[in-house]
Every structure is written in C-alpha cells, then in structure tokens.
C-alpha positions as CSV (number, residue, x, y, z in Angstrom):
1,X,53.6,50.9,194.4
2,X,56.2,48.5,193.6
3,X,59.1,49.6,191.0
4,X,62.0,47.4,190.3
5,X,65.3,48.8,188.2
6,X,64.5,51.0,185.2
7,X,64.0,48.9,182.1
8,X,67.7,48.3,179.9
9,X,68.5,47.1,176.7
10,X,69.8,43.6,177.0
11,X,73.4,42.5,175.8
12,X,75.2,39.0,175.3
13,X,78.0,40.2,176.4
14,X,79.4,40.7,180.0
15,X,77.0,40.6,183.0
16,X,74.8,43.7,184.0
17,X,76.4,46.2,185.3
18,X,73.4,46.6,188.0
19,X,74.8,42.3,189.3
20,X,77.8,42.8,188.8
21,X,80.3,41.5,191.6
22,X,77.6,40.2,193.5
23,X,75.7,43.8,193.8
24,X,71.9,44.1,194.2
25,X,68.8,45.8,193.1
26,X,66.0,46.4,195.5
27,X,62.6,48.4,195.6
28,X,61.1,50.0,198.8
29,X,57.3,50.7,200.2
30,X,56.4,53.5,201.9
31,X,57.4,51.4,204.8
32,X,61.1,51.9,204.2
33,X,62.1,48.2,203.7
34,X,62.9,46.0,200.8
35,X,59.7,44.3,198.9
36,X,61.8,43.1,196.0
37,X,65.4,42.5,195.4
38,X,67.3,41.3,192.9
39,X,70.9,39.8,192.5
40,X,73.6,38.1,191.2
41,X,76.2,36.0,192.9
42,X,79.5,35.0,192.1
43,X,79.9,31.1,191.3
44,X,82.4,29.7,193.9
45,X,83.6,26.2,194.7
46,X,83.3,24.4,198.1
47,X,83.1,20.6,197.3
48,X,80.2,20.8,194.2
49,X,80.3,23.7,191.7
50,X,77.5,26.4,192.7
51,X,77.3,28.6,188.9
52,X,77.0,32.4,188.3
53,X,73.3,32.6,189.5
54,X,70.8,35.6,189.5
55,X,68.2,35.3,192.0
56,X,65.1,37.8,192.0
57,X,63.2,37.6,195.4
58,X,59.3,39.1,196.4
59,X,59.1,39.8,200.0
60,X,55.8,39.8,201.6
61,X,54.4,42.7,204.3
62,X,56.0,40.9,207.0
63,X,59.0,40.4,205.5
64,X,58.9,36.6,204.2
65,X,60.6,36.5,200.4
66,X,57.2,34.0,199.4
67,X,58.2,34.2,195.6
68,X,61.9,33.2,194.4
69,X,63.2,32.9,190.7
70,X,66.8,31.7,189.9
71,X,68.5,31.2,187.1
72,X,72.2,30.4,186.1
73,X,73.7,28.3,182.9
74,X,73.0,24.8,184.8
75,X,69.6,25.3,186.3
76,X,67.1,27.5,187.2
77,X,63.8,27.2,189.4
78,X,60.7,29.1,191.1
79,X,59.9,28.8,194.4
80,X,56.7,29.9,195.8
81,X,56.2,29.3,200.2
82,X,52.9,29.6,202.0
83,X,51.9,32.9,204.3
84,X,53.6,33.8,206.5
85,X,52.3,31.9,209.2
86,X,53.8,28.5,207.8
87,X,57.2,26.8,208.0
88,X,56.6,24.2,205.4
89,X,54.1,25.0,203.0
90,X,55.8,25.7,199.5
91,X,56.1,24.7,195.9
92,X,59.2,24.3,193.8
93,X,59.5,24.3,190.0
94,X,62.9,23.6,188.7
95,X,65.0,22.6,185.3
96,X,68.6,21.3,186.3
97,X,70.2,20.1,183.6
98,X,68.5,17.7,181.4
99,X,65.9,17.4,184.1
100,X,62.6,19.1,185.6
101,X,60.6,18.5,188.5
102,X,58.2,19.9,190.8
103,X,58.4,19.1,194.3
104,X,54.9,20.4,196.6
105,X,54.7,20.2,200.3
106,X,52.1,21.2,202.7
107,X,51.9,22.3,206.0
108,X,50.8,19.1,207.6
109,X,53.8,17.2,206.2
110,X,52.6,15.4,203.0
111,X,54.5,15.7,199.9
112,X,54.7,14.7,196.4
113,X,57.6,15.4,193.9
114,X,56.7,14.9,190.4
115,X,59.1,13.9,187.5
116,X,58.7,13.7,184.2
C-alpha cells in the first residue's frame, strides 16, 4: 500500500508548510525504503535562474524514480523512464513558458522531439 501526505486544504498564500525550506514528503513499503517522495526546492542562481520548483517522484521496486512531475511558475513537465533495466528509454512532456513539447527516446538510440 502506498500512502503519500494526508490530504490539506489548499491556500494561495505562503508555500506548504510540509515544502517548506526545501523539506520532503515520502511514503514507505513494507520494505523500509522510499516509493514516493515529494519536495520543494528553493529557487537559486548560478548563471540561469532555476524557480521555486516542487518535484513529486515514484520510485520503482528497485529503486529507479520511473515517474517525475515538476512544476514551478516558469515551467513544469512529466517525465516517465523505461524499467529498470534501461539507461535511455524515457519520455518527457513539458510546458516552459509559452512553449510545450514532448521529447521520446528509446533504448536503441532513436528519438523524436515534437513541437507544436
């Protein structure tokens, strides 16, 4: 069974208290380890702007995070990756800006990236 935080009221105002600072939220297995996680980060600078972003992340059996959603003010995006046995199998789904697109790649190398 897989639980993530108890369900809150939402509010415009002020971030979670749950993301605050950069803190987490994450739900075990019977296996002791993390299956789910979710968190916010801090925007920073270092050469481009990287936003306030809150990332949730679904970790497989073997400990691959397969499913990632994002979202911030600028962009957000879903990224789903192949089993565990791959390196580059994955898809990506993202909005940045004015501007989607969704970029596929599969094991053997081929890719497409479509645009609108």
């Amino acid at each position: 069974m897989l639980t993530l935080a108890s369900m809150r009221t939402a509010a415009a105002q002020g971030a979670p208290p749950s993301f605050a600072d950069g803190r987490s939220s994450s739900s075990t297995t019977r296996a002791a380890f993390a299956r789910a996680s979710a968190c916010g980060r801090r925007g920073r600078r270092r050469g481009d702007r990287y936003p306030e972003t809150v990332l949730l992340r679904l970790i497989t059996e073997r400990g691959r995070p397969s499913v990632k959603i994002s979202a911030s003010e600028e962009a957000a995006g879903v990224s789903l990756a192949g089993p565990s046995s791959t390196k580059d199998t994955y898809v990506i789904l993202e909005s940045k800006g004015t501007a989607s697109s969704l970029k596929m790649k599969n094991e053997d190398g081929r890719e497409q990236i479509l645009k609108p």
